[in-house]
C-alpha positions in Angstrom: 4.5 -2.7 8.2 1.2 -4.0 8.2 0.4 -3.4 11.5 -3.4 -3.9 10.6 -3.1 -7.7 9.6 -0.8 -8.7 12.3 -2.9 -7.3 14.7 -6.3 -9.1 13.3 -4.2 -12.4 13.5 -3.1 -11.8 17.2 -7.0 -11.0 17.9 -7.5 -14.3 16.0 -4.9 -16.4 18.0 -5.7 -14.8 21.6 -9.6 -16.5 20.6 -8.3 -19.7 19.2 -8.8 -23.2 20.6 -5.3 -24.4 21.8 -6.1 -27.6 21.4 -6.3 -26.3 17.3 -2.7 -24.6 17.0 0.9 -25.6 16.9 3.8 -23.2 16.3 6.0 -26.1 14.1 3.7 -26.4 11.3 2.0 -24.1 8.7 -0.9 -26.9 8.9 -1.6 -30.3 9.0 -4.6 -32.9 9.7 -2.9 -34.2 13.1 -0.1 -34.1 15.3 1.4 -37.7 14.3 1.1 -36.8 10.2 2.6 -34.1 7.9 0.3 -33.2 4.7 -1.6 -30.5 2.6 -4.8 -28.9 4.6 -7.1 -26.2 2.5 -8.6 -23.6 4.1 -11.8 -25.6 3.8 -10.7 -28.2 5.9 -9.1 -26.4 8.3 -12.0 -24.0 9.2 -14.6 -27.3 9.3 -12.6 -30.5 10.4 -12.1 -29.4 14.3 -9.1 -32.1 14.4 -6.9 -30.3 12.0 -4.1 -27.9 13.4 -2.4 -24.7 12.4 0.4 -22.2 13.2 -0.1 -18.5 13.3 0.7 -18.0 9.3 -1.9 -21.4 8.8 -4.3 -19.6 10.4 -3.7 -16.0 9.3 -3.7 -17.8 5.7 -8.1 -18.3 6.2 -8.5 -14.6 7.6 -10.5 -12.4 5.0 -8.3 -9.5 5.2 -5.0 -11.5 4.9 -6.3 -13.1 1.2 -7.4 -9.6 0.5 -3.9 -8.7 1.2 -2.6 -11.5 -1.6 -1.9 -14.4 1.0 -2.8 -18.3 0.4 -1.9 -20.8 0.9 0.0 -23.3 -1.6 1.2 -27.3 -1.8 4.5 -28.1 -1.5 6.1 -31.5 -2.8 9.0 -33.0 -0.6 10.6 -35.1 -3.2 13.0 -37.8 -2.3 16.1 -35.7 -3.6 15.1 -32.7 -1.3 15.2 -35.5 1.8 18.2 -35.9 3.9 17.4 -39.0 6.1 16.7 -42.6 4.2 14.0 -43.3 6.6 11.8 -40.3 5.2 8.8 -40.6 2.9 8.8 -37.4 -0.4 4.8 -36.1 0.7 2.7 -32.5 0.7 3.3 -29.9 2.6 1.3 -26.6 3.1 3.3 -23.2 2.3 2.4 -19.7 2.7 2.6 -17.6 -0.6 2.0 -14.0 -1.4 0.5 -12.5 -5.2 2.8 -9.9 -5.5 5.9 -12.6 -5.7 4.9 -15.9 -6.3 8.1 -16.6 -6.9 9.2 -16.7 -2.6 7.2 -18.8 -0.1 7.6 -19.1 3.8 9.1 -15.9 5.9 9.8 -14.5 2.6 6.5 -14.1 1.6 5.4 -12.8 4.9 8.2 -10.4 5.5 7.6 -9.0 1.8 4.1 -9.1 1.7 3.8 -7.7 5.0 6.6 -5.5 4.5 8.4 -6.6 7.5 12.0 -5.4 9.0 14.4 -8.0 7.8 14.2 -11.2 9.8 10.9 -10.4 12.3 8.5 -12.6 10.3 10.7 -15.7 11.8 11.2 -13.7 15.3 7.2 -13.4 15.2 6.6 -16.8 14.2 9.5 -19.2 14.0 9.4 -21.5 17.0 12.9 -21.5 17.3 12.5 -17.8 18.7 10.4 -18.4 21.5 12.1 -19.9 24.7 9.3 -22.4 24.7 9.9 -23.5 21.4 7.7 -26.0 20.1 5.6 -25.7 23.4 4.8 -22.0 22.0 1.3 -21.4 22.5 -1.1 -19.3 20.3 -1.2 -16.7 22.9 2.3 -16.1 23.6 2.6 -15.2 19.5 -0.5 -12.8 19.6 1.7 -11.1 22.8 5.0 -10.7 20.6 2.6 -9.7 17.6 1.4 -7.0 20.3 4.5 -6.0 21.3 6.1 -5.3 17.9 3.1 -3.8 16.8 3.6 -1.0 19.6 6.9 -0.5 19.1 8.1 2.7 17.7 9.9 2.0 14.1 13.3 3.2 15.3 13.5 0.9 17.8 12.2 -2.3 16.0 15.7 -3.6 14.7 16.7 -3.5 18.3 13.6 -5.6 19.2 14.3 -7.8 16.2 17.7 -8.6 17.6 16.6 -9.5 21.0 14.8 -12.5 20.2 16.1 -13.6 17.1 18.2 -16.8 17.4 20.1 -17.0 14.7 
């Protein structure tokens, strides 16, 4: 496990404006609007907002580590309600597989027990949900990182909710 990257990212979030992060998305220009943000903007338009994996995506040490992050096209085909516009997303990837994006990336790239890169950052996990703040996910970042290996799975089953 790459304890050393999560714990940079939960330095990064315990600093972060709140104002700046929200647990739902990987990263978009505003709260009423769903599209691509590059690092670029995200680090120098102080209106665009981020989850933990948005943000971990600009650290130094994370693209050193093989993470970016990558457009994603919703096509119409991939939409299930009528009322619902295809657009671009942003979507974490890592180098060494391409091929996988999302909590796939992160729990291979970060080489992760199996499902504790959506406990760790997967709103649904969190009893505030979508009201997750960036702290609270830099304190479970904390708190995995501390715990001893044998007794991760354990952890991982407490919060997960699926």
């Amino acid at each position: 496990m790459r304890k050393d990257l999560l714990l940079e990212l939960a330095d990064f979030l315990e600093q972060l404006d709140p104002k700046r992060f929200n647990i739902q998305t990987w990263r978009r220009p505003n709260k009423r609007s769903v599209g691509f943000v590059s690092d670029e903007q995200l680090q120098n338009d102080c209106n665009t907002v981020a989850c933990a994996i948005g943000w971990a995506a600009i650290l130094p040490s994370w693209k050193e580590a093989g993470f970016y992050i990558d457009k994603l096209e919703v096509e119409a085909k991939h939409l299930s309600s009528p009322l619902s516009q295809p657009h671009s997303m942003s979507m974490i990837r890592w180098k060494g597989n391409p091929k996988i994006d999302s909590y796939e990336a992160i729990q291979e790239g970060l080489n992760l027990f199996p499902r504790m890169a959506e406990v760790l950052f997967d709103y649904n996990n969190y009893a505030d949900e979508e009201f997750t703040d960036a702290k609270t996910v830099a304190e479970r970042i904390r708190e995995f990182c501390s715990t001893l290996e044998e007794e991760l799975q354990n952890l991982i089953y407490s919060y997960d909710d699926h």
